[in-house]
VEXSE-215495 format. One record per residue: residue number from 1; residue in one letter; x, y, z of N, C-alpha, C in turn. Coordinates in pm, 1 decimal. Example, Ala and Ser with C-alpha at 12.3 -4.5 7.8 and 13.67 -1.06 7.14 Angstrom:
(site 1, A, (1319.0, -569.0, 780.0), (1230.0, -450.0, 780.0), (1320.0, -330.0, 780.0))
(site 2, S, (1285.0, -225.0, 708.0), (1367.0, -106.0, 714.0), (1290.0, 3.0, 787.0))
END
This chain:
(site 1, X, (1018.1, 66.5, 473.2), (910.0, 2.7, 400.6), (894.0, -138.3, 455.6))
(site 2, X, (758.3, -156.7, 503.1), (731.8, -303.0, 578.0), (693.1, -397.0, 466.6))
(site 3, X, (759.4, -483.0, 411.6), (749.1, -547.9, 277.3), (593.4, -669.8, 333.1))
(site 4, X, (644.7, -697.1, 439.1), (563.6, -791.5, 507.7), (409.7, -744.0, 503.6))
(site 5, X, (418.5, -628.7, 526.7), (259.3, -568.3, 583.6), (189.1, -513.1, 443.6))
(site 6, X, (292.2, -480.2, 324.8), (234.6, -461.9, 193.8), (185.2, -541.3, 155.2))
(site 7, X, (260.2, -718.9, 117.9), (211.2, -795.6, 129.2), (85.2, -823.2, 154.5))
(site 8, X, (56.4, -869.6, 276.7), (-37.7, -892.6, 391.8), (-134.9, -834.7, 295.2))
(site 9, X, (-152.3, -646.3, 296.8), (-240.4, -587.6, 250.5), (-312.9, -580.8, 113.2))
(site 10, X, (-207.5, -625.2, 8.3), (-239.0, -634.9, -123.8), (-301.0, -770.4, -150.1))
(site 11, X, (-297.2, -851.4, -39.9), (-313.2, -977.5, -105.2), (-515.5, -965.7, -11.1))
(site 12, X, (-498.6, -926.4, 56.9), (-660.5, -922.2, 107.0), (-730.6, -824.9, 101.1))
(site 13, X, (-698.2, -722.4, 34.1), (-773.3, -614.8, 6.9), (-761.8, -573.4, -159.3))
(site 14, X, (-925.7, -547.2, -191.3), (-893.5, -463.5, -342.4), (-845.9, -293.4, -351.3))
(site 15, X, (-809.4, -265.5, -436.5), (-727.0, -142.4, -462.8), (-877.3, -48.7, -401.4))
(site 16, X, (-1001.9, -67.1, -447.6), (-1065.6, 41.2, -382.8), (-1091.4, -0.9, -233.3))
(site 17, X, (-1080.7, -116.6, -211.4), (-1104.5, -141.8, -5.3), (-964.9, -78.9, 27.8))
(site 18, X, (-837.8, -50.5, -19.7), (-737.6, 24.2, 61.9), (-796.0, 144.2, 27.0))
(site 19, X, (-844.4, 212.4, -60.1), (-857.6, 318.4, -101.7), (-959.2, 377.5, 25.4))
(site 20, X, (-1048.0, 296.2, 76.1), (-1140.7, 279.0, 182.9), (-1059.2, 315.2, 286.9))
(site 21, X, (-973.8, 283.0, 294.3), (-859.0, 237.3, 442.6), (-797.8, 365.1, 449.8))
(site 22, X, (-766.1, 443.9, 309.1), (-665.9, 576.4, 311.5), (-735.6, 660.0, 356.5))
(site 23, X, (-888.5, 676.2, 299.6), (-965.0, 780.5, 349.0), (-1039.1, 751.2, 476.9))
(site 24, X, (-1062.0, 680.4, 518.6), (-1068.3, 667.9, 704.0), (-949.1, 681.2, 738.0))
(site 25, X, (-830.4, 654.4, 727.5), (-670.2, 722.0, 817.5), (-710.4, 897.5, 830.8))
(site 26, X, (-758.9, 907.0, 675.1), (-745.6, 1042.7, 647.8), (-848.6, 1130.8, 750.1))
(site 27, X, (-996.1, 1107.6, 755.0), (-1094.2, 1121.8, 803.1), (-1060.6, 1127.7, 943.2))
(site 28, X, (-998.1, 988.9, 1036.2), (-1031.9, 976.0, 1160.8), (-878.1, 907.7, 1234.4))
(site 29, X, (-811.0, 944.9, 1156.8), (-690.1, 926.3, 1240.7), (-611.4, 780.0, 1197.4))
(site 30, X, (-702.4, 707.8, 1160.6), (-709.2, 517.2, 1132.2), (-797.6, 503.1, 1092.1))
(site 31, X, (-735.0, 358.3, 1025.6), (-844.8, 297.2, 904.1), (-933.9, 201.2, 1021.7))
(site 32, X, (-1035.0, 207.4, 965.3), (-1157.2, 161.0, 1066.9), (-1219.2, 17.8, 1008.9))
(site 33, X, (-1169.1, 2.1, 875.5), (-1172.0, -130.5, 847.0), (-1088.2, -267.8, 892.8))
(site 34, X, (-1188.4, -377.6, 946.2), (-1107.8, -481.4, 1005.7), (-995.3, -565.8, 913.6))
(site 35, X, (-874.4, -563.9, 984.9), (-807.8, -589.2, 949.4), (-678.1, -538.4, 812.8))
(site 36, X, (-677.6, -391.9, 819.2), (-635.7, -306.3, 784.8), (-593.3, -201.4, 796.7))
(site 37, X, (-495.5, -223.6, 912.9), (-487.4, -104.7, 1036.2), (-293.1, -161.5, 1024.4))
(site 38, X, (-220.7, -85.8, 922.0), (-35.2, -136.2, 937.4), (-29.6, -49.2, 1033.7))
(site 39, X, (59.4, -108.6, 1094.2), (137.7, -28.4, 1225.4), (250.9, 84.1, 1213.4))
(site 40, X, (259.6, 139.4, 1288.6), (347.1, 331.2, 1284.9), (205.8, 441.5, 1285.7))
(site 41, X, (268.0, 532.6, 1258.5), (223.4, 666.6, 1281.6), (151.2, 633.8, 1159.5))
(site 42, X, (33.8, 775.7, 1189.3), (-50.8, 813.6, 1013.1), (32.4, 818.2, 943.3))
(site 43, X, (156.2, 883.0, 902.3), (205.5, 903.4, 825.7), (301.8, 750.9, 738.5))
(site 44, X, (303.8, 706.0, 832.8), (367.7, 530.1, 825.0), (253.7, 456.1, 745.5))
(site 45, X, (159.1, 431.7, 825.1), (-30.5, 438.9, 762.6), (-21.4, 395.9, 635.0))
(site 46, X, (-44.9, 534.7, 606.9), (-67.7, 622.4, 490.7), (4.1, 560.2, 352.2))
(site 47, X, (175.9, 571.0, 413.5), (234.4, 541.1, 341.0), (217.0, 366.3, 285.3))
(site 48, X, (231.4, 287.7, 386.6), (180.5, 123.4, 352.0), (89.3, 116.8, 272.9))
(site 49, X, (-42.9, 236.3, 339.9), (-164.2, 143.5, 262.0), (-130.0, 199.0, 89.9))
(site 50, X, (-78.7, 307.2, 96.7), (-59.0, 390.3, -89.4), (54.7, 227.7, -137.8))
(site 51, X, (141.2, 213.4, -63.1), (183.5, 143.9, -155.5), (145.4, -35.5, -172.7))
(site 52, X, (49.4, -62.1, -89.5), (-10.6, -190.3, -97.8), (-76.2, -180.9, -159.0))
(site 53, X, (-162.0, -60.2, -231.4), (-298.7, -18.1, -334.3), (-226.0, -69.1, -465.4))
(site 54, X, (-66.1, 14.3, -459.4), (-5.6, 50.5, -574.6), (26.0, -95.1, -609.6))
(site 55, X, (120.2, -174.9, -517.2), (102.1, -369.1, -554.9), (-1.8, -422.7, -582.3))
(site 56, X, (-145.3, -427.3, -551.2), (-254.1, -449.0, -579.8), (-290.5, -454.6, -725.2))
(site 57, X, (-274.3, -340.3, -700.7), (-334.1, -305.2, -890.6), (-237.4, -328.2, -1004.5))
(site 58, X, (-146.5, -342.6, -985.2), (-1.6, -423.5, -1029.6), (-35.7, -544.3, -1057.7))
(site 59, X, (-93.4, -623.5, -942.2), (-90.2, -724.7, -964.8), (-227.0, -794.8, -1041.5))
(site 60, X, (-382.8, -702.9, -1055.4), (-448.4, -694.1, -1115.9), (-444.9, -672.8, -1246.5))
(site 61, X, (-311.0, -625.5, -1293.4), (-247.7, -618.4, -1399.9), (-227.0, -746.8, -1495.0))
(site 62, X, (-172.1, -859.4, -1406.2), (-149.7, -960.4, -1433.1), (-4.6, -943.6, -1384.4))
(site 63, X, (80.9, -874.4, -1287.5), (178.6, -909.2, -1255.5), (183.8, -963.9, -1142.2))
(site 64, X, (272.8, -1075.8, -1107.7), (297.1, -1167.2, -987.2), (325.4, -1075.2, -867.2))
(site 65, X, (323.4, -1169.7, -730.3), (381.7, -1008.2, -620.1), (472.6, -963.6, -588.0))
(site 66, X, (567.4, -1063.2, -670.7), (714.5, -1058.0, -693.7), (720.5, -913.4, -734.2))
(site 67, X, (716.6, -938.8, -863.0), (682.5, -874.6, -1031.9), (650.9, -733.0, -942.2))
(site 68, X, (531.1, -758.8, -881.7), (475.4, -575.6, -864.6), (578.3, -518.6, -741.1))
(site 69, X, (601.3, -612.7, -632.1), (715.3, -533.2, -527.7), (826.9, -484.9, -604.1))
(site 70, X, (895.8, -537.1, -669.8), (1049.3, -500.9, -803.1), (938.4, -349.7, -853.0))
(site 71, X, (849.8, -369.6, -907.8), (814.3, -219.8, -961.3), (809.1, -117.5, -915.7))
(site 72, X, (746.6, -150.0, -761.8), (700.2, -29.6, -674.7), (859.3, -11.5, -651.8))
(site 73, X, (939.3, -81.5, -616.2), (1058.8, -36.0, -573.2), (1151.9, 54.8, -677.2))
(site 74, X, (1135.8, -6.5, -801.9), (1174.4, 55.4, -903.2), (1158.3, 229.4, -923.0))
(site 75, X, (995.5, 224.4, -897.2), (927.9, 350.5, -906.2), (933.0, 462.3, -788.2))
(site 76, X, (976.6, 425.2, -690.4), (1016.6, 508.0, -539.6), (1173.1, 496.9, -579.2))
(site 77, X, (1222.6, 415.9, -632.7), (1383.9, 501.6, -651.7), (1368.6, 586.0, -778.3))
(site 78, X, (1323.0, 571.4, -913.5), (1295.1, 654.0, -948.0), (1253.9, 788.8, -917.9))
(site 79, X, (1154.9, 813.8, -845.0), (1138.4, 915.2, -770.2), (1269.5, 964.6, -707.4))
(site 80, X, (1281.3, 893.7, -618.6), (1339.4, 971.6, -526.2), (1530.8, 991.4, -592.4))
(site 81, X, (1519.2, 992.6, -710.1), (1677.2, 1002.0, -774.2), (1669.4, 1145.9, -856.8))
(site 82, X, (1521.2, 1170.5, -903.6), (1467.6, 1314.7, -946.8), (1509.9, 1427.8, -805.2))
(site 83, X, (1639.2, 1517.6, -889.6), (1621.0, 1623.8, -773.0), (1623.2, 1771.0, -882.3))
END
């Protein structure tokens, strides 16, 4: 997880301009919007831009980007402790 590039992304894009970004990866391989292109594979992509949407709107919440990175992290170990 590129903490740096979530960052980056949540802080200049709204939850529907990544949402923009997921479905051009999805569509055409990459997001075709400037300046919204994280680096790795689609699948790397994919994954940044879902969870820079997910800090975004966190933080539209009224939580800091502190506040929303601790959540998302919270919520992917959650997940991933469900077997």
């Amino acid at each position: 997880m590129n903490i740096k590039e979530i960052k980056e992304l949540a802080k200049k894009f709204t939850p529907q301009q990544i949402e923009q970004c997921i479905n051009q990866t999805l569509q055409h391989g990459k997001p075709l919007t400037e300046g919204c292109n994280p680096s790795g594979d689609i699948v790397e992509v994919l994954n940044t831009l879902a969870k820079a949407q997910t800090v975004r709107e966190l933080m539209e919440k009224g939580m800091t980007e502190t506040e929303a990175i601790r959540e998302l992290a919270r919520r992917i170990r959650e997940i991933q402790s469900v077997k």
